[in-house]
N, C-alpha and C positions, 0 to 999 in steps of 0.2 A: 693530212698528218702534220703536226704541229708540235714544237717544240718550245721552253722557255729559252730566253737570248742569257746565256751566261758570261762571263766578263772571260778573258781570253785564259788565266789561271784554275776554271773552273767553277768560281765562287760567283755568288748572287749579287746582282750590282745594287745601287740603291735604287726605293721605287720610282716613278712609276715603272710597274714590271712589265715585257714585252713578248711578245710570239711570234716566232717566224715559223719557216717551210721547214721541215724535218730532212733533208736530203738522205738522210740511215737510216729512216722509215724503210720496215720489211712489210709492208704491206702491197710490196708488189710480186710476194713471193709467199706472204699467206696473210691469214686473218688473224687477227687478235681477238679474242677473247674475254670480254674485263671482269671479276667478280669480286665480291667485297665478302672479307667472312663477318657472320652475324653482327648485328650490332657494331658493325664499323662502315666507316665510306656510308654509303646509300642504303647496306642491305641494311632490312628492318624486318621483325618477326613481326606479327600481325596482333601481337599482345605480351604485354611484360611476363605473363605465366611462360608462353611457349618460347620466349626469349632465354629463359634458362636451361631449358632443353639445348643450348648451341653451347652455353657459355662455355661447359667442360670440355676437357682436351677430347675425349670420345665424343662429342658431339659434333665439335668443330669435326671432327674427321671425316665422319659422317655427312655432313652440310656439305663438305666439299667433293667427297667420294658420289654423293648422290648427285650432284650437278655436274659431274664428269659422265657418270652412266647415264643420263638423262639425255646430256647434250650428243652424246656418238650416238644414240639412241634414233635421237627427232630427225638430227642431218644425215643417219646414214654413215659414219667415219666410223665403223668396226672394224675395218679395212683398215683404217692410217695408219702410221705409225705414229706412238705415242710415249711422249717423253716427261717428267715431270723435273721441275727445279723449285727450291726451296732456297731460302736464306733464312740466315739467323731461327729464327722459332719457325722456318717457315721447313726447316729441315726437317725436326720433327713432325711437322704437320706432311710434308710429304714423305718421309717413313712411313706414315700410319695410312695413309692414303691406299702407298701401294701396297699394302697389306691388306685394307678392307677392302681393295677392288678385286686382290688376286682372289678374293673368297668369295667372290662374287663372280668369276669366270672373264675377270679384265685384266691381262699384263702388260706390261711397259716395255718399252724399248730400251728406255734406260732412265734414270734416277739421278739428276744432279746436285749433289748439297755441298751448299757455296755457306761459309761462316757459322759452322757447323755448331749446333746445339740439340744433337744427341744424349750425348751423353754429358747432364749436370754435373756433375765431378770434374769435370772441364773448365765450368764456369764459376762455380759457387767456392769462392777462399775463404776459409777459415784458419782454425788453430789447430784445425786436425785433418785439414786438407791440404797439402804442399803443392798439389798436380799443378793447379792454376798458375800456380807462380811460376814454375818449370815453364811452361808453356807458352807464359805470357811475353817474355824475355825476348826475342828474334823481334817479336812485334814494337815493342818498347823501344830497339836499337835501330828500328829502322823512323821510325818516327821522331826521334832524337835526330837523328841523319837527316830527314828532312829538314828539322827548324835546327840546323845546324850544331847541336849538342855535342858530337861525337869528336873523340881524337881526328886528326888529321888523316893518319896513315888507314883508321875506319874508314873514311868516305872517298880514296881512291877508288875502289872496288866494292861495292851497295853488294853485291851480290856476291860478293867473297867473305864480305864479313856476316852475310845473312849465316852462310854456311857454317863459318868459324863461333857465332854466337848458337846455332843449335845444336854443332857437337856439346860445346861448353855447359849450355844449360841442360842439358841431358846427360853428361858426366858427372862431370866435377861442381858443380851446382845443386844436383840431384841428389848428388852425395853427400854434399855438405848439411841439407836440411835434412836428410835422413842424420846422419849424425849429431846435428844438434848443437847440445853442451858437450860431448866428447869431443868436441873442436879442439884445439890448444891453440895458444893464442895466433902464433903463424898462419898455420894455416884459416882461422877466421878473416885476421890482416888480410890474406892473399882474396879470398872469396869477394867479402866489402869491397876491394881497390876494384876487381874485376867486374864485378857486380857493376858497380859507379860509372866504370869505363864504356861498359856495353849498354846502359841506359839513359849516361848524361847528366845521369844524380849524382847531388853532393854524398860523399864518404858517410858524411855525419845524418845525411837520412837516410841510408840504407839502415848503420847501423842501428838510428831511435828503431826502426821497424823491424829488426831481428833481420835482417838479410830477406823479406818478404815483403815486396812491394805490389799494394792490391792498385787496379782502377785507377779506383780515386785520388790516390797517394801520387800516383804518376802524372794523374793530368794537373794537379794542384801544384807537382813539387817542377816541373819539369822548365815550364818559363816563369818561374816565381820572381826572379833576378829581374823582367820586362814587366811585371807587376800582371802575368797573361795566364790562359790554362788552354790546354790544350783540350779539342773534340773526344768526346768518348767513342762515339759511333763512327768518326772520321778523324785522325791525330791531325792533317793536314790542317785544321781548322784550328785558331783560335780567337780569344774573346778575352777584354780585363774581365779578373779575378773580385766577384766580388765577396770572398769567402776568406775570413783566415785561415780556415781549416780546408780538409778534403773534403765532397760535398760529389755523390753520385748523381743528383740532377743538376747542380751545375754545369757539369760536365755534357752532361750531355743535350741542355740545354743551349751549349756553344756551338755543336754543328744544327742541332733539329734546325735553328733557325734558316738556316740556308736550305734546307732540305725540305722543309717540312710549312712553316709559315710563310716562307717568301714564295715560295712554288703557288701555293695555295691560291691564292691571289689571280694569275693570269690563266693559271687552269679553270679555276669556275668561272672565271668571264666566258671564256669561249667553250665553257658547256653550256652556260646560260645562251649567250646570242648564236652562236655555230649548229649547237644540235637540240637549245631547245628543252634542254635538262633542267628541269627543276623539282626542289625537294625542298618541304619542308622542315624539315628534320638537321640539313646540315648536315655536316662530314664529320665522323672521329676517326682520321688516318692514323692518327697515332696508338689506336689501341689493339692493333691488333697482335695479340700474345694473351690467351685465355688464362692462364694460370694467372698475370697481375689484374686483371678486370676488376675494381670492387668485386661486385656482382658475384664472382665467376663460383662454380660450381664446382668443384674435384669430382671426375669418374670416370 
């Protein structure tokens, strides 16, 4: 078991990149498992036609619902206990999992969903959707806090003020985008100052943006002053700005690189010379979320 050597902050050094011993390897306490959904990593359908068959969200579910009955199947593990975890699309993808297996006479021990994306209404801001922005707020203030953004008497207590920004943005916040233009001008005043305060942004970009700050707006507006944008997928991360505007792949272009490219690199060596893995096809770890696939099929 093997790990990439990361710089003592967490972040990816420059290359050449290295591997050492994993000493948090749980592999002396079980197995791991690794599986790629369709058309990503390794796995490959056996033809571009049966390749569609995976692409939709019911299929994916499927694909992975059937290599979990398969697998307790061949080894015997009807007995174990069985647990699933999901992140980001991976939530949904294990929602639907343990649903297509409890119909199949398979249930879980338990179900963990980490960066939840259930429910789209969550994630999708518009003009006629406010939730997102409610929500996003605790997230923003604490990310602010790290690259040092926040008042003073904020960053005594990270975890006082967590608390104190999700009442807010769930009150008085909540209320304010519900009301709108029935705002008067005070109470607007008060929302913008507080707004600003628990995010880090200037007054005068809350207000261009109606008191509604998406994503984008955030990681572009937030070290603008350092000429920097902050990580979409990680705020801890950033990168120069090279956009004058907000820009959703920029953004997230700032961490994939440490996560996702630089990794890249000392993991296939040592599938290559260690185990012997070769593919010619290549890896696409980054697509795995069926709904953005070109390709991808709705059903």
């Amino acid at each position: 078991p093997k790990r990439v050597v990361l710089q003592p902050n967490g972040f990816m050094p420059a290359a050449p990149y290295h591997i050492e011993d994993n000493p948090s390897t749980p592999l002396d306490r079980t197995d791991l498992v690794m599986v790629d959904a369709m058309a990503t990593g390794y796995s490959r359908a056996a033809n571009a036609e049966l390749t569609k068959k995976f692409l939709g969200v019911r299929g994916d579910v499927q694909a992975f619902g059937e290599f979990i009955r398969l697998y307790i199947s061949r080894y015997d593990r009807w007995t174990s206990p069985l647990f699933l975890l999901g992140e980001s699309y991976g939530t949904t993808r294990a929602a639907g999992i343990a649903g297509y297996l409890a119909d199949h006479g398979i249930s879980f021990n338990g179900v963990t969903l980490l960066s939840m994306a259930v429910d789209f209404q969550t994630l999708e801001w518009n003009k006629s959707n406010d939730l997102p922005y409610v929500l996003l707020v605790p997230t923003y203030s604490m990310i602010a806090g790290y690259h040092h953004k926040l008042p003073a008497d904020l960053t005594q207590d990270m975890a006082k003020t967590r608390q104190e920004v999700v009442r807010w943005a769930t009150n008085d916040y909540a209320l304010a985008l519900g009301k709108g233009d029935a705002m008067n001008a005070e109470e607007r005043r008060k929302i913008v100052e507080q707004l600003a305060r628990y995010t880090g942004l200037r007054p005068e970009v809350v207000e261009t943006h109606n008191l509604r700050i998406d994503v984008p707006t955030f990681t572009h507006e937030l070290l603008l002053d350092q000429k920097l944008m902050v990580g979409r997928l990680d705020g801890r991360f950033s990168s120069p700005d090279p956009e004058d505007r907000p820009t959703r792949r920029c953004s997230i272009t700032t961490c994939a690189q440490n996560w996702v490219t630089s990794p890249t690199c000392p993991i296939r060596s040592s599938l290559l010379t260690r185990a012997g893995s070769r593919s010619g096809n290549g890896a696409a770890p980054s697509r795995d979320f069926p709904a953005r696939r070109a390709d991808c099929v709705r059903r």
